[in-house]
RODO-2510 file (C-alpha; in nm, 4 decimals, decimal comma):
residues 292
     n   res          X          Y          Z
     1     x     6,4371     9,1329   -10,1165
     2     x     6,7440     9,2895   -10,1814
     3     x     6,7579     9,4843    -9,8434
     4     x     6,6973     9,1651    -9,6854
     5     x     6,9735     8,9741    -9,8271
     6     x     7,1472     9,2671    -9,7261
     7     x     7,0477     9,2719    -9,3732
     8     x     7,1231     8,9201    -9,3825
     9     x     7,4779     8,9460    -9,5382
    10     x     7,7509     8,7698    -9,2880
    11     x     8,0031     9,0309    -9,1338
    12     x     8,3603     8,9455    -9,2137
    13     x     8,4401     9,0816    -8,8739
    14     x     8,2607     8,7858    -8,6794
    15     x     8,5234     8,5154    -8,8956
    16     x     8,8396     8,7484    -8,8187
    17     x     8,7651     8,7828    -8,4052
    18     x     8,6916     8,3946    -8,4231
    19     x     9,0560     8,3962    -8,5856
    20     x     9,1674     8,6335    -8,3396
    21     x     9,0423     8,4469    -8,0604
    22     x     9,1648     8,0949    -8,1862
    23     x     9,5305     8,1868    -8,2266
    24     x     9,5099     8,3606    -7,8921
    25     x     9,3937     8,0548    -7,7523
    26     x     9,6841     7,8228    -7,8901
    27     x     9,4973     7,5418    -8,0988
    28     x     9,6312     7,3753    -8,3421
    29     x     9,4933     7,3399    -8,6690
    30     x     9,3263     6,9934    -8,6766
    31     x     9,1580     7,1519    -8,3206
    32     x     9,0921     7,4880    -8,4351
    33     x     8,7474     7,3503    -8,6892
    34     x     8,6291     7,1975    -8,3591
    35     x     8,6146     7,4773    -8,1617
    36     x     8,4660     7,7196    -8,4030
    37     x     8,1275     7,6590    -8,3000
    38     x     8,1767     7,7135    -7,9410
    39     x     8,3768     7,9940    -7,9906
    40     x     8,1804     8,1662    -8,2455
    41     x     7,8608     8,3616    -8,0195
    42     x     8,1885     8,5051    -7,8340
    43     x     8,3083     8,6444    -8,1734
    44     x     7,9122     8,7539    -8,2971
    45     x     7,9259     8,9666    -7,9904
    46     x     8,2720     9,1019    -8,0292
    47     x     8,2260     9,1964    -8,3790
    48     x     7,9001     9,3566    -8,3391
    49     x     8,0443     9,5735    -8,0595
    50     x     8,3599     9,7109    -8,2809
    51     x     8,0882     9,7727    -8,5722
    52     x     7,9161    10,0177    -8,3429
    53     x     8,2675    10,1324    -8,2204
    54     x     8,3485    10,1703    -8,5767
    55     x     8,0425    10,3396    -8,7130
    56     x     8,0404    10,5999    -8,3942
    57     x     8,4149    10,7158    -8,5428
    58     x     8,2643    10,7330    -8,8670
    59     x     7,9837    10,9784    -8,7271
    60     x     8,2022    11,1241    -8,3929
    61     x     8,5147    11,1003    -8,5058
    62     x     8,7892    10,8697    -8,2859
    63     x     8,8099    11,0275    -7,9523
    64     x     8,4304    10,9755    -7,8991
    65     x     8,4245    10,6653    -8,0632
    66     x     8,7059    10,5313    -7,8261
    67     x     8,5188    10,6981    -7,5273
    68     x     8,2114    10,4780    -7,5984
    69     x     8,3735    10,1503    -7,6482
    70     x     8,6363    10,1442    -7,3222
    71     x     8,3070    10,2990    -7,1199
    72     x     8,1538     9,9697    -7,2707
    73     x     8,4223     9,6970    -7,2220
    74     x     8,6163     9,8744    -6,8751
    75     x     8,4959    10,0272    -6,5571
    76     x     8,5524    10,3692    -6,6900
    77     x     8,8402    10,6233    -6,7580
    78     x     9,0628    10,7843    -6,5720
    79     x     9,3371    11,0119    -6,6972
    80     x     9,6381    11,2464    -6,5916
    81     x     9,8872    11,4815    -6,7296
    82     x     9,6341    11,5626    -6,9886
    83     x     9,7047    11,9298    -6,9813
    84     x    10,0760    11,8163    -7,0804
    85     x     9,9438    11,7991    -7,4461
    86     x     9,9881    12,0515    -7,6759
    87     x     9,6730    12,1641    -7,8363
    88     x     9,7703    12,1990    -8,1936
    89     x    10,1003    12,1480    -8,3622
    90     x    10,2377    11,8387    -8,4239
    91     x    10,2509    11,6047    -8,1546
    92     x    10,3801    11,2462    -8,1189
    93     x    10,2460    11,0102    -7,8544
    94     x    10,4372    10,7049    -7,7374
    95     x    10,2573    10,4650    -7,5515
    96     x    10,2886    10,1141    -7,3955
    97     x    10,0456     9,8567    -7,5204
    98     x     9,9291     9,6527    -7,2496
    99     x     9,5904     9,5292    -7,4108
   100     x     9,2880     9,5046    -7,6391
   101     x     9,1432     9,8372    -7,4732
   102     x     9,4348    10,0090    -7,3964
   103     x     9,4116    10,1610    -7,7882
   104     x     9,0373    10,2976    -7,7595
   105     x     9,1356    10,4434    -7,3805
   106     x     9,4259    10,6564    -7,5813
   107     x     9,1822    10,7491    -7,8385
   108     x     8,9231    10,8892    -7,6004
   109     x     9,1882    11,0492    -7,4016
   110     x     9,3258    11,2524    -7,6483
   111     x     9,0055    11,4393    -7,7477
   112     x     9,1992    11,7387    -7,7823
   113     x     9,3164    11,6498    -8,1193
   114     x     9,0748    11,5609    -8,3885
   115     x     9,3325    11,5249    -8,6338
   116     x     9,4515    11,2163    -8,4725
   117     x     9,6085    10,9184    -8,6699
   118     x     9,7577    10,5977    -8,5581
   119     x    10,0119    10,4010    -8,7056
   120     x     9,9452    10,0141    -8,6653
   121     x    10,0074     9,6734    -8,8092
   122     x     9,8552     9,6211    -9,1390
   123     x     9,5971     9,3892    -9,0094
   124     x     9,2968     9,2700    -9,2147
   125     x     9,0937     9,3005    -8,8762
   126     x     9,1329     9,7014    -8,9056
   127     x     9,0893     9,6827    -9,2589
   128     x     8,7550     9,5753    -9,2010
   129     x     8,6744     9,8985    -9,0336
   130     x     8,6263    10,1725    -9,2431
   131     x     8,6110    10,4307    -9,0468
   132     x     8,8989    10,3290    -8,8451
   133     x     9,0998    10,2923    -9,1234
   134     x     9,1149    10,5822    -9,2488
   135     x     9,2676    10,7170    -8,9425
   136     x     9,5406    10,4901    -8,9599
   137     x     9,8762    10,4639    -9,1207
   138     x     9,9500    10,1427    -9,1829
   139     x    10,2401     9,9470    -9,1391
   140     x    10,3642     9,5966    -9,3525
   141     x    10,6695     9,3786    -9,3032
   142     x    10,8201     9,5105    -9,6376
   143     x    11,1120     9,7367    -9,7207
   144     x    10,8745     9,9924    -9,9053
   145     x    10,5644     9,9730    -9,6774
   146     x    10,8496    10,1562    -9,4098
   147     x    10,9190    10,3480    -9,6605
   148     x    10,5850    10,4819    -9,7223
   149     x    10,4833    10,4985    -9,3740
   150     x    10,7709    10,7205    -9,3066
   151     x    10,6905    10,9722    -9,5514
   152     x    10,3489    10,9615    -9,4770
   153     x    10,4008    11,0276    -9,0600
   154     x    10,6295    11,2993    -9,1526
   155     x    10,3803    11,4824    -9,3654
   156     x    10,1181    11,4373    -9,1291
   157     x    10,3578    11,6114    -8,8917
   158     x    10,4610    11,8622    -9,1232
   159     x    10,1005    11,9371    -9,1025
   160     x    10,0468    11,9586    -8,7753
   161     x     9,8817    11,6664    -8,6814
   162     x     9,9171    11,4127    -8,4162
   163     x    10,0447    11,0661    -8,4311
   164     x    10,0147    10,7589    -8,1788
   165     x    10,2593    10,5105    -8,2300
   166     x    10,3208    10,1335    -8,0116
   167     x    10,7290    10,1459    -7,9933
   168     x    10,7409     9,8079    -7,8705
   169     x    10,5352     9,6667    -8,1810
   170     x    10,3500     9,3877    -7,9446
   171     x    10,1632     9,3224    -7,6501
   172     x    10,3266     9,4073    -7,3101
   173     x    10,2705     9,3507    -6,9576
   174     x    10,0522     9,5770    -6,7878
   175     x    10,2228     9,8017    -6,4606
   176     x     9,9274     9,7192    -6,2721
   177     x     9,9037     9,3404    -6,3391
   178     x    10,2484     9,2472    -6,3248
   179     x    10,4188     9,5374    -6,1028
   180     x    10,6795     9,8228    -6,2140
   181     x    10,9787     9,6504    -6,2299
   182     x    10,8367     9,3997    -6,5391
   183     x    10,7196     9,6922    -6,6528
   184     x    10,9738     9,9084    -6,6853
   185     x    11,1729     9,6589    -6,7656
   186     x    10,9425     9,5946    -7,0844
   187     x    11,0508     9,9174    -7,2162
   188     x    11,3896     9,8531    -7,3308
   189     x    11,1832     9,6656    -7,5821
   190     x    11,0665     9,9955    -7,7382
   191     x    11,2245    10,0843    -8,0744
   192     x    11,3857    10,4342    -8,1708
   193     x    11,2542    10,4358    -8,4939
   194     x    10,9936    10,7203    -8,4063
   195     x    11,2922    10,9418    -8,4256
   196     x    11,3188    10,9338    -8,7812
   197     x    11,0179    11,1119    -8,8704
   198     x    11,0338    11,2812    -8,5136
   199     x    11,3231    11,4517    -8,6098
   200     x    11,2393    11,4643    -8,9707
   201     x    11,0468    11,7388    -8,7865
   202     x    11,2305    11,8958    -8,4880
   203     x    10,9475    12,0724    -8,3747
   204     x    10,7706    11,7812    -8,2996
   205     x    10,6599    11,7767    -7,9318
   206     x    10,7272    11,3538    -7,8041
   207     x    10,5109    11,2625    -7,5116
   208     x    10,5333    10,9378    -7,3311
   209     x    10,2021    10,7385    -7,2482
   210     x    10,1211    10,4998    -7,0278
   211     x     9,8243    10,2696    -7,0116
   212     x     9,7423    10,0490    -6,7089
   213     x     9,4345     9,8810    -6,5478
   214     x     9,3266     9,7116    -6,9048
   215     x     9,4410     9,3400    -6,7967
   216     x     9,2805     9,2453    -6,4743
   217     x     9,5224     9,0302    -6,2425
   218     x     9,2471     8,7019    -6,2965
   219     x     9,2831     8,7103    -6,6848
   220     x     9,6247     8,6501    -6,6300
   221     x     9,6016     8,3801    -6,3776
   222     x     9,3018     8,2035    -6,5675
   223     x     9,3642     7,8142    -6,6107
   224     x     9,3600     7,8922    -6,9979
   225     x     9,6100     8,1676    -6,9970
   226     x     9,9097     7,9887    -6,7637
   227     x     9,8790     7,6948    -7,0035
   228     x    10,0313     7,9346    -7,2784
   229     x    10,4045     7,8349    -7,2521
   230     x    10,5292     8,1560    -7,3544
   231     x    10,5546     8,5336    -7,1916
   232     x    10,4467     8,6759    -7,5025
   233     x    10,0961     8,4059    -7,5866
   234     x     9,9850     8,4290    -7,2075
   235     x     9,9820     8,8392    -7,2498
   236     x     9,8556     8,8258    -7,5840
   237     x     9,5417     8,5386    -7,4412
   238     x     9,5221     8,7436    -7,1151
   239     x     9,4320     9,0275    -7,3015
   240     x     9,1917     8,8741    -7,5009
   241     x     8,9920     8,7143    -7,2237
   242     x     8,9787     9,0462    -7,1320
   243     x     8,7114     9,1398    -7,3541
   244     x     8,5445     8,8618    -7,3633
   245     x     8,4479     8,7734    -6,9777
   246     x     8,2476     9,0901    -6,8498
   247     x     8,3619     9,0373    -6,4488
   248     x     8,6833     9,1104    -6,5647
   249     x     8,6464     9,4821    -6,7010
   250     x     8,5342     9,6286    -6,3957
   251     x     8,8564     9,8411    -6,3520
   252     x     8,8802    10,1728    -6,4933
   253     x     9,1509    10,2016    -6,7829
   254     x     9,3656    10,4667    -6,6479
   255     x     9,5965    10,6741    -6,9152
   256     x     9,8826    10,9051    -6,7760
   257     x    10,0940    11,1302    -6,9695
   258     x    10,4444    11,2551    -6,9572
   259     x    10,5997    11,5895    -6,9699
   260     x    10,6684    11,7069    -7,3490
   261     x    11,0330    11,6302    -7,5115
   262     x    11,1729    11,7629    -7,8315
   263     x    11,4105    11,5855    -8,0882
   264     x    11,6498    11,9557    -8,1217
   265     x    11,9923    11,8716    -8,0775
   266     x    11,9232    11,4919    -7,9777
   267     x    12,0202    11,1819    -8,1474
   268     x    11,7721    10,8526    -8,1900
   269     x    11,9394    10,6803    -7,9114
   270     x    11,9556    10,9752    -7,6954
   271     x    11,6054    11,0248    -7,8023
   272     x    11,4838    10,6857    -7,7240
   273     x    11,6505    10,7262    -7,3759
   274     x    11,4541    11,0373    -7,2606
   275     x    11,0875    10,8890    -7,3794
   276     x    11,1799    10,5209    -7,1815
   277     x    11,2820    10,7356    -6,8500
   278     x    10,9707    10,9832    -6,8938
   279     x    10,7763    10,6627    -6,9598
   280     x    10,9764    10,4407    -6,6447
   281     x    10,8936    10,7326    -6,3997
   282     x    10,5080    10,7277    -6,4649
   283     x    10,5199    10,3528    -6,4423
   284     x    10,7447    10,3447    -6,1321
   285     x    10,5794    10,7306    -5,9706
   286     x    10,1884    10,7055    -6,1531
   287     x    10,0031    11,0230    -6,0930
   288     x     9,7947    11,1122    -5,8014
   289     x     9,5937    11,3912    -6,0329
   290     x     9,3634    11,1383    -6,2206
   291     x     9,0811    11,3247    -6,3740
   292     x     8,7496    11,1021    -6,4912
***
């Protein structure tokens, strides 16, 4: 009886994608009990689909883990420049963050390095993934939580592990949805405080990422998502939809990455300036090498 009740134990995860989905969506909070029930068998299957993703990292590790889940939610994965990445030492990766998939598509493209660790918002989604979790460095809107995460990047780099980081801290547009220009543009958005623990350690090789074909051009021009008033809210829904509505994943996330850069001899601003241009000239120039 007690492996039943077990079996039969609700999964936090299906309540926090419903609450994903929900704020996504807009409603307000007198709304948001109505719609719980119709939104919920979206979340079930959501949430059952990360628990595999999660317990695949648990017995694969991240890469392979991320390999099966944007196999499962995109048309595949395509990817250049990987032979840009250094095979041990530390490494930093910088990448856009276009949408929902774009995350597991970095994962499974950098299967070089199993010592992988990503610093992301301190969300109690994540937390609910154990396995993910403790491949993460976490970051809260607190003094000492920057504090901590500093130290604990530049150890991992003093190390010689790798780190993937999000610069801009939020959703942005994808280069193949929206065009280069908004694109590009959307980099100036990306913050130069990488370069403290970058140059922390000066040996660090800094590679730009970029992530495209994870937001399908109908996701962002469904009814739902152009009734977001906002830039930010109709990226943020269009992305969501994204995993939800199976016609819409039948791209193949494509991943390209830029040539190495160093932090010797450069300040964070100077710094910040050579990953946006590496980053600007695979959005504006994308690669004509891509490898499946």
């Amino acid at each position: 009886m007690v492996a039943a009740a077990m079996l039969q134990a609700p999964d936090p995860l299906i309540d926090l994608s419903l609450d994903d989905l929900l704020d996504s969506v807009g409603l307000v909070a007198r709304r948001r009990a109505l719609a719980r029930p119709f939104f919920r068998p979206s979340a079930r299957r959501f949430a059952r689909i990360v628990r595999e993703f999660d317990d695949r990292v648990g017995r694969q590790g991240l890469s392979a883990g991320g390999e099966w889940l944007v196999r499962r939610m995109t048309g595949g994965l395509q990817v250049a420049g990987r032979s840009r990445l250094p095979a041990s030492g530390p490494l930093l990766v910088l990448a856009n963050h276009p949408g929902m998939t774009d995350t597991v598509a970095l994962f499974a493209s950098l299967r070089a390095r199993a010592d992988l660790r990503v610093i992301a918002h301190d969300r109690a989604f994540l937390r609910a993934l154990p396995n993910v979790a403790t491949r993460a460095i976490f970051v809260a809107d607190d003094g000492a939580s920057r504090t901590r995460v500093i130290r604990a990047c530049v150890k991992h780099l003093e190390q010689g592990g790798a780190l993937l980081t999000f610069p801009a801290g939020a959703i942005e547009p994808d280069p193949y949805a929206v065009g280069a220009r908004r694109a590009v543009e959307a980099l100036e958005d990306w913050s130069a405080s990488f370069a403290l623990f970058a140059r922390a350690v000066p040996e660090t090789r800094i590679v730009a990422a970029i992530v495209s074909q994870v937001i399908s051009a109908k996701a962002r021009q469904h009814p739902l998502t152009r009734w977001r008033r906002k830039e930010a809210d109709r990226e943020k829904l269009a992305a969501t939809l994204q995993i939800l509505w199976r016609p819409y994943q039948a791209m193949p996330a494509r991943v390209a990455f830029g040539e190495p850069d160093e932090a010797y001899g450069k300040s964070a601003p100077e710094l910040r300036r050579a990953i946006i241009a590496r980053a600007g000239d695979l959005i504006e120039s994308p690669p004509l090498d891509w490898e499946v």
